[in-house]
BARO-771051 format. One record per residue (C-alpha): residue in one letter; x, y, z. Coordinates in pm, whole numbers, padded with zeros to 5 digits, always signed. Layout:
BEGIN
AXYZ;...
% end
This chain:
BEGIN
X+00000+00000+00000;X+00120+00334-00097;X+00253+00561+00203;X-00058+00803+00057;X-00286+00548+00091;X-00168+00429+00439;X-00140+00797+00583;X-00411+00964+00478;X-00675+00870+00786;X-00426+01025+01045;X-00501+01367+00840;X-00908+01308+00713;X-01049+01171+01023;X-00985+01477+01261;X-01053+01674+00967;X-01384+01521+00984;X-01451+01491+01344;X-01407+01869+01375;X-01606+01928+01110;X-01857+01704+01208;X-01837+01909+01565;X-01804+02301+01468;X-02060+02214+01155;X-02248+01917+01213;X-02367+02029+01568;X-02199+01713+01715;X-02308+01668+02113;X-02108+01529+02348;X-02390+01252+02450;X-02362+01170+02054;X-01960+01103+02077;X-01973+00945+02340;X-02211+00685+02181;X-02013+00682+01868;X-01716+00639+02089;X-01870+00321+02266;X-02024+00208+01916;X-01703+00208+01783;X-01524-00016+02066;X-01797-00262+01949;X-01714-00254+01623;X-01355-00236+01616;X-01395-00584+01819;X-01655-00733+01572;X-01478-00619+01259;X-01126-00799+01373;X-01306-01106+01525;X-01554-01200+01281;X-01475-01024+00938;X-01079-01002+00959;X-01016-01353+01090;X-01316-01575+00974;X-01441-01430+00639;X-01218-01508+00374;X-01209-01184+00163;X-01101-01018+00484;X-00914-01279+00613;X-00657-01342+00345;X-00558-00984+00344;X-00593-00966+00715;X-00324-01293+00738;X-00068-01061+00538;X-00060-00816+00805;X-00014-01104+01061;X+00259-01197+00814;X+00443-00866+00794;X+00308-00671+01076;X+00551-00346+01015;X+00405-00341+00628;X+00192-00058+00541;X-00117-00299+00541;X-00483-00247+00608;X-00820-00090+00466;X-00680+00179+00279;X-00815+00547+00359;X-01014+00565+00022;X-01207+00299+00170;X-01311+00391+00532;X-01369+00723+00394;X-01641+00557+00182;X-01740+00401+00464;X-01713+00744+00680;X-01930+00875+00438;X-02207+00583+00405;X-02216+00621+00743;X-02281+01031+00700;X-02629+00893+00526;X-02741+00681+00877;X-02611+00867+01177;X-02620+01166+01365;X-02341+01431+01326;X-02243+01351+01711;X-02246+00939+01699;X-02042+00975+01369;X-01789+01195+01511;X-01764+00974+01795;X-01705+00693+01510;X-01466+00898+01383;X-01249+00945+01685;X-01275+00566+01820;X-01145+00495+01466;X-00886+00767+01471;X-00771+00610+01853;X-00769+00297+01660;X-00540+00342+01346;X-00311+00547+01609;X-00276+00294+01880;X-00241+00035+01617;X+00010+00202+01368;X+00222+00277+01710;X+00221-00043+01823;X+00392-00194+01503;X+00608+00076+01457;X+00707+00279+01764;X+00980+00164+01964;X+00767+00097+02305;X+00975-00076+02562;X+00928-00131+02978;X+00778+00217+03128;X+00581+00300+02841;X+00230+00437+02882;X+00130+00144+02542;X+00365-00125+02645;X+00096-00280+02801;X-00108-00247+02483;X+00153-00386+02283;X+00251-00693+02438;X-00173-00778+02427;X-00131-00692+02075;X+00180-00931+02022;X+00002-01212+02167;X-00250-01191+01936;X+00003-01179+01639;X+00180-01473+01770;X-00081-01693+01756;X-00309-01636+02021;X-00690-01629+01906;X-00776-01373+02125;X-00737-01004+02226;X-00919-00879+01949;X-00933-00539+02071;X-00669-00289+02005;X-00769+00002+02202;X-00956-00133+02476;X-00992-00476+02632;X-01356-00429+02741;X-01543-00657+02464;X-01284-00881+02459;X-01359-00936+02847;X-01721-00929+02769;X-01734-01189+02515;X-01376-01424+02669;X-01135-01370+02420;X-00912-01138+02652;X-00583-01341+02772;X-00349-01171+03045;X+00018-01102+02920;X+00236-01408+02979;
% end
């Protein structure tokens, strides 16, 4: 994927969540459901479309593969999604979307390519994240461990 492709989210999603905010008339209740929403999803999306449907999956297996690659839905796509999603939800719950996902590609990008060691305020994050690389079905979630308690797929750090 092309550096353009890969980068681009980091730039158009608080582009849009501010814009959703000082234009759309985004309330706080409304990100703060988004935000929630999106914990859900980010958990449901790895679980069940990244790691058992095989479109997903295949492409999914490459970033497992070569987890420091430039790999992932590319930012033409969520912002397709981003703005399918304009069509069906309120200006607050989508900005809320929109920053859960933003937390997301951060958390996940820094993970696989930030040198965290001992101390760090995400070394905790990235060792959960490593076990699930390394061949641990579990720990689905990247930025929070809630639905992954919720449904059992959290496992402790070894």
């Amino acid at each position: 994927m092309s550096r353009l492709a890969y980068y681009t989210d980091f730039v158009a999603i608080p582009v849009l969540a501010l814009l959703l905010v000082a234009v759309g008339g985004a309330s706080f209740a409304g990100i703060a459901l988004g935000l929630a929403a999106w914990t859900l999803a980010e958990y449901v999306i790895h679980r069940c479309l990244f790691h058992r449907l095989p479109v997903f999956r295949d492409a999914h297996d490459l970033h497992h593969a070569r987890p420091c690659a430039r790999t992932g839905v590319t930012s033409w796509h969520s912002l397709a999604i981003f703005g399918a999603l304009f069509l069906v939800l309120s200006a607050g719950i989508l900005a809320g979307v929109a920053l859960g996902y933003l937390a997301y590609i951060t958390a996940h990008h820094a993970v696989h390519h930030w040198r965290i060691g001992p101390g760090h305020p995400l070394y905790g994050l990235k060792m959960r994240h490593a076990m699930h690389h390394h061949g641990v079905e579990a720990n689905f979630g990247v930025v929070t461990t809630f639905w992954d308690r919720v449904f059992r797929t959290y496992q402790a750090r070894r």
